[in-house]
C-alpha positions as CSV (number, residue, x, y, z in Angstrom):
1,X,14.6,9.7,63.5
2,X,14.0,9.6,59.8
3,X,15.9,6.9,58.2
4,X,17.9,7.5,55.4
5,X,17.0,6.2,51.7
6,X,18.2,2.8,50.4
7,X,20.3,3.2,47.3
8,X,17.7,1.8,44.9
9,X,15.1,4.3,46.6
10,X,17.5,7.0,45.5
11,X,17.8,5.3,41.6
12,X,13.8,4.9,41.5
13,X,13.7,8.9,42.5
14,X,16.4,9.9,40.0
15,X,14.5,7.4,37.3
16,X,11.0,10.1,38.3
17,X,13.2,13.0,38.1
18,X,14.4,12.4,35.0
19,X,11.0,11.3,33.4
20,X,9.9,14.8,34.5
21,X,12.9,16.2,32.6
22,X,11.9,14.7,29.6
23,X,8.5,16.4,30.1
24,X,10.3,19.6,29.8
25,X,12.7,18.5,26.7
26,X,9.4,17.1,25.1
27,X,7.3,21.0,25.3
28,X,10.2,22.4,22.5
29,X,10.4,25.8,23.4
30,X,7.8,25.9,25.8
31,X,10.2,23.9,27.8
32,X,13.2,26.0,27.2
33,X,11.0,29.0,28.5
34,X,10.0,27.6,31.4
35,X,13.8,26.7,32.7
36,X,15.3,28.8,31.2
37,X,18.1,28.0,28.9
38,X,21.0,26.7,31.4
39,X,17.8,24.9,33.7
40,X,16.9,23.1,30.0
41,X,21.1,22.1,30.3
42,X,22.1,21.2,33.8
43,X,18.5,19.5,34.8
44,X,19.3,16.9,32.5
45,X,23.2,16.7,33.3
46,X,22.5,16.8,36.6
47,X,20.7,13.6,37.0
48,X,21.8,11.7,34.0
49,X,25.8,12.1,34.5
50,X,25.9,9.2,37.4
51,X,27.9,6.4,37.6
52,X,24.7,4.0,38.1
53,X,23.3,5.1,35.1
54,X,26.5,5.1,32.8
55,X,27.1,1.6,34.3
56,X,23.7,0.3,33.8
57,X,22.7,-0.4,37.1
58,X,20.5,2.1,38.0
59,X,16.3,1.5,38.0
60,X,16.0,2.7,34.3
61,X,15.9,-0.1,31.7
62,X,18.3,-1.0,29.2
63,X,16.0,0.6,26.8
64,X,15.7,3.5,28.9
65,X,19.2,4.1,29.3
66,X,19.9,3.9,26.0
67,X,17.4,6.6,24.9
68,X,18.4,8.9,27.8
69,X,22.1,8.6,26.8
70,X,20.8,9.4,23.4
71,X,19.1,12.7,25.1
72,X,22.1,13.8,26.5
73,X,24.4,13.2,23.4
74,X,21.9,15.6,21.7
75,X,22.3,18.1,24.5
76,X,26.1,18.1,24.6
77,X,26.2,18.3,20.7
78,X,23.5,21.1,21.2
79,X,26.3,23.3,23.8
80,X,29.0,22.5,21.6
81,X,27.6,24.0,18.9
82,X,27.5,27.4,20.8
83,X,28.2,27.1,24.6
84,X,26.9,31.2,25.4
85,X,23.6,30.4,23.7
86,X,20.8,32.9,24.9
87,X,17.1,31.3,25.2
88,X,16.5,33.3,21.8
89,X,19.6,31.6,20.3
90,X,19.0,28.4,21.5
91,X,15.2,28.3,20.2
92,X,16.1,30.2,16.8
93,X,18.9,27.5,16.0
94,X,15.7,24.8,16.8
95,X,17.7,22.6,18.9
96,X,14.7,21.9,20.9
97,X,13.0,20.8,17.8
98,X,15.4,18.3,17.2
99,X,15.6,17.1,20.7
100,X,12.0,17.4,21.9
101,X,10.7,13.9,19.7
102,X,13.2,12.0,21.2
103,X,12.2,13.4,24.5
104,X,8.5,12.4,23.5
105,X,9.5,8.5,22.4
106,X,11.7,8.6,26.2
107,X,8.9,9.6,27.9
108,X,6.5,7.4,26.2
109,X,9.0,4.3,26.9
110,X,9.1,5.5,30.7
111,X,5.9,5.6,31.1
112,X,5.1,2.0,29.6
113,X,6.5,1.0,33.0
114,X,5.1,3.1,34.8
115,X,6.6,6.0,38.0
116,X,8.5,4.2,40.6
117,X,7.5,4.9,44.3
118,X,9.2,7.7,46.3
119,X,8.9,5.9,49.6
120,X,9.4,2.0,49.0
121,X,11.6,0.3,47.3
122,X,10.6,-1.5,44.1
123,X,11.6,-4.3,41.5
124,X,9.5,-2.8,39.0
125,X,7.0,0.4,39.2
126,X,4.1,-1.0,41.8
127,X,5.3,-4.1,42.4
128,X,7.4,-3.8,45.8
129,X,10.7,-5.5,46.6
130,X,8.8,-6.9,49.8
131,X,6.3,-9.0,47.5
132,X,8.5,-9.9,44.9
133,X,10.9,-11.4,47.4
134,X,7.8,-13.0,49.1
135,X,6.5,-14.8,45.9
């Protein structure tokens, strides 16, 4: 029997998910072509809209949080300005040019910690909850 993930497992996934969002808002267009424009939307909403996160207590920093929040305010400004935006639209209005350097300085932040594990649970990317309870 498998068992099921700890809470802060599932925060340190989100946390890699969403770094791995930011790679896509970070390639401009490029990223809007590979996801297509509503993948280049609801990838981000989907992971970035939690309660954790809004709250502050989920495994991304304050720092983090902040910029990600920033990300999304972006995005949300970017739908209301047209909300049927084609991929054409959406890269002609440049959108993604406005977003994708904040997406760079997230992902650059983000990665000054590190990736969290996908299996154990961590304090901080590769220091285990295990050890740092143990020291």
């Amino acid at each position: 029997m498998i068992d099921e993930p700890s809470e802060r497992l599932i925060e340190q996934r989100i946390r890699n998910r969403i770094y791995e969002i930011l790679e896509i808002l970070a390639d401009c267009d490029a990223g809007v072509d590979l996801v297509g424009i509503k993948g280049y939307f609801n990838l981000f909403e989907d992971f970035v809209h939690r309660p954790s996160i809004e709250a502050g207590t989920s495994a991304l920093s304050r720092d983090e949080r902040a910029i990600v929040l920033e990300i999304a305010e972006f995005l949300e400004a970017a739908s209301e300005t047209n909300p049927d935006f084609t991929k054409a639209e959406f890269i002609d209005s440049d959108w993604p040019g406005k977003i994708a350097p904040t997406a760079r300085e997230a992902r650059a932040l983000f990665l000054r910690r590190g990736l969290f594990s996908e299996k154990i649970e961590e304090i901080e990317p590769g220091r285990p909850t295990a050890i740092a309870a143990g020291q």
